[in-house]
Phi, psi and omega in degrees: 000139186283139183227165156254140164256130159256158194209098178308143189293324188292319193280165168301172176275081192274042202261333187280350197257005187086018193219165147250149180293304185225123170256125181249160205223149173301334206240181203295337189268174178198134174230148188226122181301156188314134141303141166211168143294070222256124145291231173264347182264353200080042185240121149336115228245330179204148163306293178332111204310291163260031155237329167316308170308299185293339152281325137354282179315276186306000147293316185301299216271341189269328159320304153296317183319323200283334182264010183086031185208173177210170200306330148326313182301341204259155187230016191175109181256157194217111163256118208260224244091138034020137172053015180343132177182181204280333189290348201233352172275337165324315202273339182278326175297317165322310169283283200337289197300313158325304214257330182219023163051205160321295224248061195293170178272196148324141165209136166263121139262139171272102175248132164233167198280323179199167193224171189327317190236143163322155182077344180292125143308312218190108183234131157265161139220178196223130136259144188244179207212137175252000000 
């Protein structure tokens, strides 16, 4: 299926780590690459569990944006963990519910040992339906 990629001007250039920030399908889908808590350089913003997450979200939002879409369009989230427990799935249910009320989307979470750079905490990805 043909698609386009993309890497939006608000986000770092994820281009040196071998990835793009969004692949769009001629047809209705959009995928987004894992989120992290990143700034504009790609550097990891914090230690701290949830704010990693909420910067996460808010990449993830910048992300759709950028393809014409918002947090709604999404039909699937893929969530990552570090350290997985019940105090980080509270804080992850937490965004979740902020960002998508009662009607969250399908998600598989993942806890896993360690994620692409030191210090990541938390990675999201998505796919949305336009």
């Amino acid at each position: 299926m043909p698609h386009t990629l993309t890497n939006p001007d608000a986000l770092h250039d994820p281009t040196g780590y071998g990835y793009s920030h969004l692949a769009a399908t001629t047809g209705d889908l959009v995928f987004v690459a894992g989120q992290y808590g990143s700034d504009a350089d790609g550097h990891v913003v914090s230690d701290d569990f949830a704010e990693q997450v909420g910067r996460a979200f808010a990449n993830l939002g910048t992300a759709l944006r950028a393809a014409g879409l918002d947090y709604r369009h999404v039909a699937r989230l893929g969530t990552y963990v570090v350290g997985h427990d019940a105090d980080r799935l509270a804080v992850l249910l937490e965004h979740v519910r902020r960002v998508w009320g009662d009607r969250p989307p399908a998600q598989t979470l993942l806890g896993v040992a360690t994620l692409a750079l030191p210090g990541m905490l938390f990675e999201v990805d998505a796919v949305a339906v336009r």
